[in-house]
C-alpha positions, 0 to 999 in steps of 0.5 A: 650880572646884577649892577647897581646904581647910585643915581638916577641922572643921565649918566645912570639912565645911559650906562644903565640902559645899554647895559640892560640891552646887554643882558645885566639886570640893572637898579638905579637909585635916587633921593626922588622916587617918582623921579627914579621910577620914571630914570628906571622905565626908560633905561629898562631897569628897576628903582630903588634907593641907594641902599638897596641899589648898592645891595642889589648888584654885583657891581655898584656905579658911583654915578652922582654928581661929585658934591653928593658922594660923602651923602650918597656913600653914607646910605651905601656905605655897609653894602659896598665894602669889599665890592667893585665899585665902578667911579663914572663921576667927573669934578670939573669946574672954575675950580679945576678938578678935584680927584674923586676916585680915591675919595669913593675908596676911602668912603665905600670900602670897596675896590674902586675901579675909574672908568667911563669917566671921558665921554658926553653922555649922549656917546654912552647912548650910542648902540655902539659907540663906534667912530670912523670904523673904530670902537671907543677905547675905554680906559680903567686904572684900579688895583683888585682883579675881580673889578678890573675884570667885570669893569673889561667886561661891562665895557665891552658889552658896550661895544667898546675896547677896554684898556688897562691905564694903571692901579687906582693911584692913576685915576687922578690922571684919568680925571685929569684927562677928563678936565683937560679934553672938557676944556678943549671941547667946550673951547670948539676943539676936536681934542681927539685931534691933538694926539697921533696914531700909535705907529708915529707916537714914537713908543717903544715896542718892547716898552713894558704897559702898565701892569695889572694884576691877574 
């Protein structure tokens, strides 16, 4: 698969490489060329600027910081309508969290799919990120088929377990999650803690998950 990037910081560089390890043909894209080149060698990739990375994948990954998502969206805009694009982004501050992912809908016209969005970057540089015997679960919350279906796959050609959290009008509560667990993380605790097994979560069995289209 053929997967573009829009950005050249660490997430890029991280998600990007694992995925070049995988077998994916990966650009990642920047508004500093030198800087972009040298992203791209390390992560085993090719260079290029936004445009050229949103029209070189299958898939596009939002992966700038939250601020530069209208600058971005605009060079890329005509080459994501209509293709899944995957959000990795987080707008965490002072300010609490600000929702990213129906803003990258509005602005690139394609199916956006909310994903990868709750880990440090250095657990997307794990080969793979396994803890305690059990790969990481990733979950996703979007709405088109054909991007829930290549974000399941790219997920677990991390090694990770992909699961399915709702249409795109849940990703507030993904990045909501993501502000939470920050908080908790930075504050010494281990946020992992705070939730129990699902055999004592007391979740019905027959209880329906959320739907996905096929």
């Amino acid at each position: 698969m053929r997967i573009g990037i829009l950005g050249a910081g660490n997430m890029a560089e991280a998600l990007g490489a694992s995925w070049a390890r995988a077998g994916h043909e990966v650009m990642v894209s920047g508004r500093d060329p030198g800087r972009t080149a040298a992203r791209a060698a390390r992560a085993g990739a090719r260079a290029g600027t936004f445009r050229e990375a949103a029209g070189f994948g299958e898939a596009a990954v939002v992966a700038v910081l939250a601020d530069a998502v209208p600058a971005v969206l605009g060079q890329a805009r005509e080459a994501l309508r209509g293709k899944p694009v995957i959000d990795v982004t987080n707008d965490v501050g002072p300010h609490g969290v600000r929702p990213v992912a129906g803003e990258i809908a509005r602005l690139s016209g394609g199916h956006v799919v909310k994903a990868f969005n709750l880990c440090h970057v250095d657990v997307w540089r794990s080969t793979p990120p396994v803890f305690g015997g059990r790969p990481l679960a990733v979950p996703y919350c979007g709405d088109d088929p054909d991007a829930l279906a290549l974000t399941r796959e790219l997920a677990a050609d991390l090694g990770c377990t992909p699961v399915h959290g709702g249409g795109l009008d849940r990703a507030a509560l993904l990045e909501a999650t993501a502000a939470f667990v920050i908080g908790l993380w930075f504050a010494g605790a281990d946020a992992q803690a705070v939730l129990p097994p699902l055999a004592q979560s007391g979740a019905h069995r027959s209880a329906p998950a959320p739907a996905e289209s096929t």
